[in-house]
N, C-alpha and C positions, 0 to 999 in steps of 0.2 A: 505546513509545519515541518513536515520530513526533510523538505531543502534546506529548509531554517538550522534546524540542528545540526545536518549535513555539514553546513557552513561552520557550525559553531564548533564541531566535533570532530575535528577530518579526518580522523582514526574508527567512526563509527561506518557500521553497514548496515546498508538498508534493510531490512527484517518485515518477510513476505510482503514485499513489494517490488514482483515479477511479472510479467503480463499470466502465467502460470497460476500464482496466485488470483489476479485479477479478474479476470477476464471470465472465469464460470460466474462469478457475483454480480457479473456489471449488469447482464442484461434486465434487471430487474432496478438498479440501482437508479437514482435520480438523474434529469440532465444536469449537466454543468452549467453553469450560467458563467456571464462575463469573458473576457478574454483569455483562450488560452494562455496558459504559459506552459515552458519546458519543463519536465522533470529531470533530474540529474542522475533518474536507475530508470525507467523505462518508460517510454511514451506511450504506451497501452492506455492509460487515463485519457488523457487525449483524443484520442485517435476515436476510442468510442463512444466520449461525449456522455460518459456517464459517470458518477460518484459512487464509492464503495465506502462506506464507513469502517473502522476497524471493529465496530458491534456485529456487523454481518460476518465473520471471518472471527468471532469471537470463541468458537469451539475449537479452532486451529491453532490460535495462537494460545489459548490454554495446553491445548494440549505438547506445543512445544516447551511450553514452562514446567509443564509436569517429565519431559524427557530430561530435558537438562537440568532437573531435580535431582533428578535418578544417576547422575555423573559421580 
């Protein structure tokens, strides 16, 4: 879906979707099924074969919402 928009939006940035963000969450996260494909911000997903939903990572990105509230 983030490529998809990527595509649709070429002005947009990707938003905590860093191997930094990633990668403490994965190890718990699901395998990947089917065939890889490439990401267009970082190959971390990939690479370790596991899924991060944006629910797992959902006290993070609240709490970016609440900083850039405060602007």
């Amino acid at each position: 879906m983030t490529a998809a928009a990527l595509q649709r939006y070429p002005g947009a940035v990707p938003w905590r979707m860093t191997a930094a963000d990633y990668l403490p969450a994965a190890g718990t996260g699901t395998a990947l099924l089917g065939t890889p494909t490439r990401t267009p911000w970082d190959e971390s997903m990939r690479r370790a074969g596991r899924a991060v939903t944006e629910e797992r990572l959902l006290d993070r990105l609240i709490a970016d919402l609440r900083a850039a509230g405060a602007r």
